[in-house]
C-alpha positions as CSV (number, residue, x, y, z in Angstrom):
1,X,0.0,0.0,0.0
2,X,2.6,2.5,1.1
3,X,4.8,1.7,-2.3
4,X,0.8,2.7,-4.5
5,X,1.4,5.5,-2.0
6,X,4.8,6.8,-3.0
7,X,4.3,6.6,-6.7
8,X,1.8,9.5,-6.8
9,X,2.9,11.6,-4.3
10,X,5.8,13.3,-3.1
11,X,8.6,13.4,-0.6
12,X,9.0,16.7,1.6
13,X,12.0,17.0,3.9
14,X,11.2,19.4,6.8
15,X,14.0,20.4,9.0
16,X,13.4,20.5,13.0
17,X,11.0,23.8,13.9
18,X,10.0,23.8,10.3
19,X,6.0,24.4,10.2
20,X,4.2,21.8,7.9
21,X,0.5,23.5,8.0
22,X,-0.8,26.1,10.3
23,X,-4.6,26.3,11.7
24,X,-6.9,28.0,8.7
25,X,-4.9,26.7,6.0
26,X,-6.4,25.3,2.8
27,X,-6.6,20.9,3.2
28,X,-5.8,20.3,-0.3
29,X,-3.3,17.7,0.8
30,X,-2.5,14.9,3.4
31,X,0.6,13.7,4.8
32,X,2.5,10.3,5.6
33,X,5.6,10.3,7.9
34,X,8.6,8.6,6.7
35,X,11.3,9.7,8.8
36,X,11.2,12.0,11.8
37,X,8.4,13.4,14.3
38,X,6.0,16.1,13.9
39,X,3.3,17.5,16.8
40,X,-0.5,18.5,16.1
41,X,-1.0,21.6,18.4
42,X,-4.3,24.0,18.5
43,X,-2.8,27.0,19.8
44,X,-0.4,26.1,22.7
45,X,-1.9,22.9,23.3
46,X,-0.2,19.8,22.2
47,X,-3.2,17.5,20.4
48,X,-0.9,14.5,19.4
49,X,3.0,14.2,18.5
50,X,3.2,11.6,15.1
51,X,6.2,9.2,14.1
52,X,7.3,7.5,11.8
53,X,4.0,5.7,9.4
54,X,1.8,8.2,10.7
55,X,-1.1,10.1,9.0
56,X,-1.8,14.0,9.3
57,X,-3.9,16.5,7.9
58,X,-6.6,13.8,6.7
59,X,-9.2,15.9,8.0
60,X,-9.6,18.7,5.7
61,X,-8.5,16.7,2.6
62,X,-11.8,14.6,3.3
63,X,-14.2,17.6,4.3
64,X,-12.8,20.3,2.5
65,X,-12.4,22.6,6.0
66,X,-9.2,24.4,6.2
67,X,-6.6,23.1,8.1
68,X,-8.0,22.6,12.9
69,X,-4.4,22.4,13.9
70,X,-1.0,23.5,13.4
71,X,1.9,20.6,12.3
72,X,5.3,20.7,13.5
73,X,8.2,19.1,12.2
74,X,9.7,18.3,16.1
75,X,13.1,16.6,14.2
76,X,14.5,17.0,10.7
77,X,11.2,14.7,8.7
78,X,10.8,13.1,5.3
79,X,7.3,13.3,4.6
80,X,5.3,12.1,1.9
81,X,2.7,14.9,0.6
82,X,-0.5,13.6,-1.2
83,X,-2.4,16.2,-2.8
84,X,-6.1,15.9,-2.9
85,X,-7.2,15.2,-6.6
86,X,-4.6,12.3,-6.5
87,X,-6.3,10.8,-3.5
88,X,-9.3,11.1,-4.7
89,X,-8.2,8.9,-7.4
90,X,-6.3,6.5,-5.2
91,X,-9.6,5.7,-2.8
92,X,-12.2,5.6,-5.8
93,X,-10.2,2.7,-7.0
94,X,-8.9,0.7,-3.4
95,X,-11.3,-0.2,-1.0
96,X,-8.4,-1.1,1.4
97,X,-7.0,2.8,1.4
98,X,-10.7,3.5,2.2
99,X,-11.3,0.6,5.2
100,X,-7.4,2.3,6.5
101,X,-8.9,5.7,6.7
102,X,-11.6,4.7,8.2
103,X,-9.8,3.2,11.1
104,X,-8.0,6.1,10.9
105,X,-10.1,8.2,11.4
106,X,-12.1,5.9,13.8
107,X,-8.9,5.6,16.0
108,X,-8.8,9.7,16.4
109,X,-12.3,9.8,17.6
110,X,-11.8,8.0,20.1
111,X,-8.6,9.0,21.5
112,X,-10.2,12.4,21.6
113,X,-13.4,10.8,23.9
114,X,-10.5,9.3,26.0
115,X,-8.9,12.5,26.7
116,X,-12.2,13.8,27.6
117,X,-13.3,11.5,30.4
């Protein structure tokens, strides 16, 4: 899945303190984690901090929002950039990227109902 992945998208290098996406940007793109570590914050509260094989920015490529965090890069980080027409393209034909967002997605709700219990 992850070699599919890297065919039609692109690698980014980010060097530590380097800002991926900031709250309010435009989600025309999502983000895999191939090296390095970046952090989720909504102003100065840390949401998550991602390694290596993680997801980001998922969120406002699927509902077309901008951007409800800020990313990071908290080390020097290769990450793979898929932009959202591509995606698009990717999920109408793989019902296996579709069942992994899903989790994905299902896994972030509810870590967020955890943290507020």
């Amino acid at each position: 899945l992850l070699s599919q992945i890297s065919q039609i998208s692109k690698e980014k290098n980010y060097e530590h303190g380097e800002i991926i996406f900031n709250e309010g940007d435009a989600g025309d793109s999502m983000f895999i984690i191939l090296i390095g570590e970046v952090s989720i914050k909504k102003g100065d509260k840390l949401i998550a901090k991602l390694e290596r094989g993680a997801a980001l920015g998922e969120m406002a490529l699927l509902d077309h929002e901008t951007r409800s965090a800020d990313a990071l890069a908290e080390k020097d980080s290769v990450l793979l950039k898929i932009n959202q027409d591509v995606f698009y393209e990717l999920m109408e034909g793989n019902a296996d990227i579709m069942k992994q967002i899903i989790r994905l997605l299902t896994s972030r709700i509810r870590e967020a109902n955890s943290k507020l219990e």
